[in-house]
TIDO-355405 format. One record per atom (N, C-alpha, C): residue in three letters; x, y, z. Coordinates in steps of 0.02 Angstrom, whole numbers, plus 50000, padded with zeros to 5 digits. Example, Ala and Ser with C-alpha at 12.3 -4.5 7.8 and 13.67 -1.06 7.14 Angstrom:
# residues 2
ala506604971650390 ala506154977550390 ala506604983550390 ser506424988850354 ser506844994750357 ser506455000250394 
END
This chain:
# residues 266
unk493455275749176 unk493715280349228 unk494155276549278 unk494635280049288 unk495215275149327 unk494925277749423 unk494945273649457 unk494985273949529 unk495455279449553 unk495605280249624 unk495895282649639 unk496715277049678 unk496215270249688 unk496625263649735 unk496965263149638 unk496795262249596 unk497105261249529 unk497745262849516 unk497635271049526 unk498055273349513 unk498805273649575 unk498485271249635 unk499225271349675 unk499245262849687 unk499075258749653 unk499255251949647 unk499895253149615 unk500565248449650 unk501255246049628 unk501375238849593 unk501405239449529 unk501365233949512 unk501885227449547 unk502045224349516 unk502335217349550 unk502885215249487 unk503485213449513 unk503965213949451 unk504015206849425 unk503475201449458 unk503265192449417 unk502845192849377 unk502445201749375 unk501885200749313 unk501995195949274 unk502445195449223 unk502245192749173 unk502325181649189 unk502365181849268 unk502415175749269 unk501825171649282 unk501235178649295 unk500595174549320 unk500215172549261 unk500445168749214 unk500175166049144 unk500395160749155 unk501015157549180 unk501155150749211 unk500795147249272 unk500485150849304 unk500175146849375 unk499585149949399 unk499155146449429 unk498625147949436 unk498845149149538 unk499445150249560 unk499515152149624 unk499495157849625 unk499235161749676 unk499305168549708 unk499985171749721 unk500375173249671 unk500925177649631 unk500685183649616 unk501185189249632 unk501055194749576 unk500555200149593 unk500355199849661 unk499715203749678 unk499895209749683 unk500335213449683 unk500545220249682 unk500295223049748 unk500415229449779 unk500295231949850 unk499985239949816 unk499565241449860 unk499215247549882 unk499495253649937 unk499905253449943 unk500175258750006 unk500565251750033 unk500375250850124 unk500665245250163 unk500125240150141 unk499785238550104 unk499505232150103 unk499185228650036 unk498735225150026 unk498735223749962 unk497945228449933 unk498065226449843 unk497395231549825 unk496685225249849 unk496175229249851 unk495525227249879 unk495365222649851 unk495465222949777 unk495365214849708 unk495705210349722 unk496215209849754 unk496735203249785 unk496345202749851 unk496115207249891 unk496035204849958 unk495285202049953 unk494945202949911 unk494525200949927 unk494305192849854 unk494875191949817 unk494815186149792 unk495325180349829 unk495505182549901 unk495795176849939 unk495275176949986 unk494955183050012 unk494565179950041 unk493295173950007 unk493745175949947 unk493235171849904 unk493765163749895 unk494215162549893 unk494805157849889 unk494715154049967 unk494525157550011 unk494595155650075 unk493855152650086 unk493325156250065 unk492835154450074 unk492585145650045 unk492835146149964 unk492945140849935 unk493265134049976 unk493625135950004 unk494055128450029 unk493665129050096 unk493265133150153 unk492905129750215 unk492285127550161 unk492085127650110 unk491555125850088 unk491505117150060 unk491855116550021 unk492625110050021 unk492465104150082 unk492715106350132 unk492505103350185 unk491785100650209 unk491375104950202 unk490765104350247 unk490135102750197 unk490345106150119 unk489695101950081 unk489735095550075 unk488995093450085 unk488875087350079 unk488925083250018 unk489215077850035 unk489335073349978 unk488775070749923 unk488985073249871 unk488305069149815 unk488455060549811 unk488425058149866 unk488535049149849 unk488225044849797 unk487555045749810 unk487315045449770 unk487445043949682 unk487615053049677 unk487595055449584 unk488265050249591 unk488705052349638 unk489665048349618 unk489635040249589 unk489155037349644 unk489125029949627 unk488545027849553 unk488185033149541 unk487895031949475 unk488225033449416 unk488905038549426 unk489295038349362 unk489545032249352 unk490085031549418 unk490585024949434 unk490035018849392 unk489535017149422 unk489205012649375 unk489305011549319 unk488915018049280 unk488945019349207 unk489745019349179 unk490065021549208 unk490775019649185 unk490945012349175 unk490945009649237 unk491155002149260 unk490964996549226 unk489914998949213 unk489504994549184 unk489704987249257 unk489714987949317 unk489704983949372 unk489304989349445 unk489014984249482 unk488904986449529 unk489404991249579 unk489204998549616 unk489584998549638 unk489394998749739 unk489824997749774 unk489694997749824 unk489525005749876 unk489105007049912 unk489095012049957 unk489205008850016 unk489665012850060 unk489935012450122 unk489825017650151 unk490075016750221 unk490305023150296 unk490735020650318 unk491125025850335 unk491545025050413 unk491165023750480 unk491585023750519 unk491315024650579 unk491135031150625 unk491275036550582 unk491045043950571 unk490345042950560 unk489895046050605 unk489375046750593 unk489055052750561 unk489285058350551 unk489265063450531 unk489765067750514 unk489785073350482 unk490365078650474 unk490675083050531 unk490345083250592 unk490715084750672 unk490945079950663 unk490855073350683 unk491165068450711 unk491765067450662 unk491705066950596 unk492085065250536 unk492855070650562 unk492635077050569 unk493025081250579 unk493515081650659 unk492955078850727 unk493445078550769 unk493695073550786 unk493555067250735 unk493785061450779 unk493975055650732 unk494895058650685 unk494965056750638 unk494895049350643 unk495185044450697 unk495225040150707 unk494455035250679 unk493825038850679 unk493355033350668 unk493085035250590 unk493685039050565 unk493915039150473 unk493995033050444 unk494475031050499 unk495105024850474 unk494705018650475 unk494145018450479 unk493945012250507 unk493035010550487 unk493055004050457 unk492215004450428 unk491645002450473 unk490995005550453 unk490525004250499 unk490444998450517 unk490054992350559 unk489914988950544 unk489424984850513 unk488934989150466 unk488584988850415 unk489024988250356 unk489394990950348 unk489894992050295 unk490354985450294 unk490434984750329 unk490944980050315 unk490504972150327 unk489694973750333 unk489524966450327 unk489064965550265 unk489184971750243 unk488954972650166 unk489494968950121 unk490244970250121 unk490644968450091 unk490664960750101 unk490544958250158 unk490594950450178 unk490344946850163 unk489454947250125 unk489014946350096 unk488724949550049 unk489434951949988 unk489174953249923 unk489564947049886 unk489274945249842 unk489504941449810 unk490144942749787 unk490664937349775 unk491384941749741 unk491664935249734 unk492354936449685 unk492674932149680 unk493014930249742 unk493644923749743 unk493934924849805 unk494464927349828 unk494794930449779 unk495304934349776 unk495404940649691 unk495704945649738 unk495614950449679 unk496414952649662 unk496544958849602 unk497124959649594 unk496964967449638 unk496564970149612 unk496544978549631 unk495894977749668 unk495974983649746 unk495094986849759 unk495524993849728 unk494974997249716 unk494645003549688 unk494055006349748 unk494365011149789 unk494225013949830 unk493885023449817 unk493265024649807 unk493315030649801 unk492905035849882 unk493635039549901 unk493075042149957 unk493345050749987 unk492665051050010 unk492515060550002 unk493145065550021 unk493575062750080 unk494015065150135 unk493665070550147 unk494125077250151 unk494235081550152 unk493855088150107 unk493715085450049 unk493475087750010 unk492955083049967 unk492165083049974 unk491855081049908 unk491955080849856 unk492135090149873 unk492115091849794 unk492495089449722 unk493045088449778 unk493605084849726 unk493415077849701 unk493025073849717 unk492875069249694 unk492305069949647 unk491945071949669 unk491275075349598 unk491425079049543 unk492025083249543 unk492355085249484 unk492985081249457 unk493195080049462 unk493765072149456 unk493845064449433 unk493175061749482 unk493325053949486 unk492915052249398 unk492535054449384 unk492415052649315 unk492925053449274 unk493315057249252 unk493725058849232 unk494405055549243 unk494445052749296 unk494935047749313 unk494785042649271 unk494435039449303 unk494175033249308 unk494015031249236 unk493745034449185 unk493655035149104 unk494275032849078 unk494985036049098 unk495545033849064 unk495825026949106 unk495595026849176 unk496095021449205 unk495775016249213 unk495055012849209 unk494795006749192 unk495035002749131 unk495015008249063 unk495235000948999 unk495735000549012 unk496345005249045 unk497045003449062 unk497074998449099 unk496984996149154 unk496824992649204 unk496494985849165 unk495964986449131 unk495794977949104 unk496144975649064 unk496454981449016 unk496874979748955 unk497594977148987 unk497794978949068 unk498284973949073 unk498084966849117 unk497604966149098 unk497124958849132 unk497234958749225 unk497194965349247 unk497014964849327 unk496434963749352 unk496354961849390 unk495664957849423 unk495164963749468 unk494814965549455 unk494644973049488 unk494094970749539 unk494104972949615 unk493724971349645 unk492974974849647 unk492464974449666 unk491764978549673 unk492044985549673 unk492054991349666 unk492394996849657 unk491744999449723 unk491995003649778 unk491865006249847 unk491755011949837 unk491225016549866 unk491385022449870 unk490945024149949 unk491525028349993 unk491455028050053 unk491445035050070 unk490915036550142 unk490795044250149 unk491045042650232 unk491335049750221 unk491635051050315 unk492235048350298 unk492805047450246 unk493365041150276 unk493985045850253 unk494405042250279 unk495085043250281 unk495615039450242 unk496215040650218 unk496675035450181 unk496625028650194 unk496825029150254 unk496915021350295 unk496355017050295 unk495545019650282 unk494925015450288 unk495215011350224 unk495575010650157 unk495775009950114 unk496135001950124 unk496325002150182 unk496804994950220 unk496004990350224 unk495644992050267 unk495174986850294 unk494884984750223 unk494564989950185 unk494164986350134 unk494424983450099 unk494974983750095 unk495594979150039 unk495584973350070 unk495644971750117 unk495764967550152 unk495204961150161 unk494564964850174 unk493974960650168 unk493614959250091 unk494084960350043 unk493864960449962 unk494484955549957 unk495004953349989 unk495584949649990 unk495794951149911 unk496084958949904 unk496274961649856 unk497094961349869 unk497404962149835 unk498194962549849 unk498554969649844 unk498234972049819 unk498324980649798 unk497884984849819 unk497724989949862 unk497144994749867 unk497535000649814 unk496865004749796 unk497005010149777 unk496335015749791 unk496675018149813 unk496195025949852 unk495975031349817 unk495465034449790 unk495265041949764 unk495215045549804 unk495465050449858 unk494985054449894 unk495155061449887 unk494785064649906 unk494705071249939 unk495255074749963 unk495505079049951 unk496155082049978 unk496105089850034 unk496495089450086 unk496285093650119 unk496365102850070 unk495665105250074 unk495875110350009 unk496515116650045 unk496645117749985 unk497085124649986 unk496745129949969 unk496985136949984 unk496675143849962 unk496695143449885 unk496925141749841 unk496655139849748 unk496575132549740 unk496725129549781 unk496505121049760 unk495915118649817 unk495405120749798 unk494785118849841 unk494535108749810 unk494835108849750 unk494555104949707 unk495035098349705 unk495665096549743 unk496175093449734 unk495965085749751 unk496295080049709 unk496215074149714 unk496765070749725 unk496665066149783 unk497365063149819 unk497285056049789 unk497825052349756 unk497745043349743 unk498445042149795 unk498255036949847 unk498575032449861 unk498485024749862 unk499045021449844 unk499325015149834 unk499475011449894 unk499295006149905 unk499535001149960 unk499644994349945 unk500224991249929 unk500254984149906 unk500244980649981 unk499834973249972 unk499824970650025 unk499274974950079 unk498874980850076 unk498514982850127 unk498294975550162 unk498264977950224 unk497934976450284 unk497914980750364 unk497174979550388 unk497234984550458 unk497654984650493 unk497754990250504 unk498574992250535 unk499184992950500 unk498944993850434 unk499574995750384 unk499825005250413 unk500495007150390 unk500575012450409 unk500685017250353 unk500855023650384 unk500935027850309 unk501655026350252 unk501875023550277 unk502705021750216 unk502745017650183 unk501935012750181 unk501735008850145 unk501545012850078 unk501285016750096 unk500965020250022 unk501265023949968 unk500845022749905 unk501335028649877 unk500755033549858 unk500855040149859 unk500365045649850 unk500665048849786 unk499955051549740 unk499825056149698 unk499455060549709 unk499525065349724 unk499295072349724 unk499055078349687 unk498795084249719 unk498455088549679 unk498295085849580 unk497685081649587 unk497375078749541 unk496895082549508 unk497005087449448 unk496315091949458 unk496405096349398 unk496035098049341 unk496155101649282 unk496735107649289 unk496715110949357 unk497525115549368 unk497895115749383 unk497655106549402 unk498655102149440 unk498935098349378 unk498835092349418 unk499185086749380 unk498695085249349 unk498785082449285 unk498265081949238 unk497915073849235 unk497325074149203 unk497085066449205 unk497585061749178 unk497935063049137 unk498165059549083 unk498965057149117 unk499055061749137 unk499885062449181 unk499805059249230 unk499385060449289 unk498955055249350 unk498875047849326 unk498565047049276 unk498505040849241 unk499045036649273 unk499505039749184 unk500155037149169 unk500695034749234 unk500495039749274 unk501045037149356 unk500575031449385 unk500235030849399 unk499735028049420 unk499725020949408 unk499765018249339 unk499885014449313 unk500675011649320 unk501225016649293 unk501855013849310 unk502005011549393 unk501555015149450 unk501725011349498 unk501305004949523 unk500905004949508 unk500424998349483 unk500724992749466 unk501074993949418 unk501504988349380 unk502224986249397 unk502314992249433 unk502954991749499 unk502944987149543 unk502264988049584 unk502174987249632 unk502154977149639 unk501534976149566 unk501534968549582 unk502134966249567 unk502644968249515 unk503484966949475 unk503614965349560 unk503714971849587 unk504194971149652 unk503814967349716 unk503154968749719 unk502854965549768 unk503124971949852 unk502934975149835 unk503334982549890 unk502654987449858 unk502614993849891 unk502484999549896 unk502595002949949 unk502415011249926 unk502875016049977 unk503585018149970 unk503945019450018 unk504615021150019 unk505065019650011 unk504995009649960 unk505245005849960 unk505185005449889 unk504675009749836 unk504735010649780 unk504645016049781 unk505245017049710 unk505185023549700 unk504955025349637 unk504635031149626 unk504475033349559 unk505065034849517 unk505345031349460 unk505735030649409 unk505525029449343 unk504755032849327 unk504625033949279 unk504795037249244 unk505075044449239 unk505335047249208 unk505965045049182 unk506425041149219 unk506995038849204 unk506755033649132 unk506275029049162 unk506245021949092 unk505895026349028 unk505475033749035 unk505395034948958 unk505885036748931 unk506575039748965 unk506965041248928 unk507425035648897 unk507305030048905 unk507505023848893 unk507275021048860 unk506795021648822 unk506365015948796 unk505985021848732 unk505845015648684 unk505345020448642 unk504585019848642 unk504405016948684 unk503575014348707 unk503515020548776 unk503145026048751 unk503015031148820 unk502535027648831 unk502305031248915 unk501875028748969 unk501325032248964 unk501335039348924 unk500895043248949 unk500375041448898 unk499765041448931 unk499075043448897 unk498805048648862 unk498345048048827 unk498175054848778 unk497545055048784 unk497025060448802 unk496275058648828 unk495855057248761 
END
């Protein structure tokens, strides 16, 4: 039996484009506004991403995959966020490690210099890291040994921000950080995973140091594609000894050059 909102729904003339994207396209209108099935799966979309934010982190389960992946110890950290208020009003004590944390790192055993830290932490979103970082991390470890980089204790930090990414690099006297975190969610990307790059981190590095990969997540960018960049700026980075705005992504340019592609296959 058809409705009565059914029948004076106007369709939308991108129909047939919402098979390409999982964005909010195409919702068609009801009179002056939209039908009740759109309004009320943005506001289930909306609900999703304050949820994003405020559930609590499984640290825990994250650092027992990372293990099992790694087959190495992995480290638990904090910011200087003591909680999720604080995390939330006072980005500044994101950027920066407890001092438990950072006298954990001072007195774990380690080599004395590393090629990569491996940073994984909650931001913005848990969630994105509990659905994600396994899945990363599966394809980009044998990549990573198979080009003989030196991998530091691999971190995983709650309450933090990009930049906490500088200090622990720094006290692992790594030459490269690289970041997993949490991405601030969107109304369909509650689930998004941010990687940034920092050659040379140290405290007080700024943002044009970095290079960022974005929306990381089975309906973004794919594991395999994330990888593959990931890696080409990796290998940029020590070649050039730079990151950030000072390299640029020109991967696409060298596959069309070469008969050895970059990309991974899961």
């Amino acid at each position: 039996m058809i409705n009565k909102e059914q029948k004076t729904i106007v369709a939308s003339g991108w129909e047939s484009l919402k098979k390409h994207t999982k964005a909010r396209i195409a919702i068609g209108r009801c009179g002056n506004s939209i039908p009740t099935q759109e309004l009320l799966a943005f506001k289930l979309a909306h609900a999703k991403a304050i949820d994003a934010v405020h559930v609590p982190f499984q640290k825990e389960l994250v650092i027992k995959e990372l293990e099992e992946i790694s087959g190495t110890k992995v480290l638990s950290l904090q910011s200087n966020a003591k909680d999720r208020s604080e995390y939330l009003q006072r980005p500044d004590l994101g950027r920066s490690l407890s001092e438990a944390s950072a006298q954990l790192i001072k007195t774990t055993p380690k080599a004395a210099e590393y090629d990569i830290a491996l940073i994984v932490a909650d931001g913005l979103s848990s969630v994105a890291i509990e659905k994600n970082i396994s899945s990363m991390f599966n394809l980009l470890l044998p990549e990573l040994k198979g080009r003989n980089y030196s991998l530091a204790p691999i971190c995983v930090i709650e309450q933090s921000r990009v930049a906490i990414a500088d200090s622990v690099a720094e006290l692992l006297n790594a030459r490269l950080s690289i970041i997993f975190i949490g991405e601030r969610p969107g109304l369909m990307s509650p689930d998004s995973l941010g990687i940034y790059m920092t050659y040379a981190p140290k405290s007080g590095t700024t943002d044009e140091r970095r290079n960022c990969i974005s929306n990381v997540r089975q309906d973004g960018l794919s594991y395999p594609a994330a990888c593959s960049k990931l890696l080409y700026l990796v290998d940029e980075s020590f070649k050039r000894r730079i990151s950030g705005v000072n390299l640029k992504d020109e991967q696409d340019t060298q596959l069309q050059s070469t008969e050895i592609p970059y990309i991974l296959t899961e």
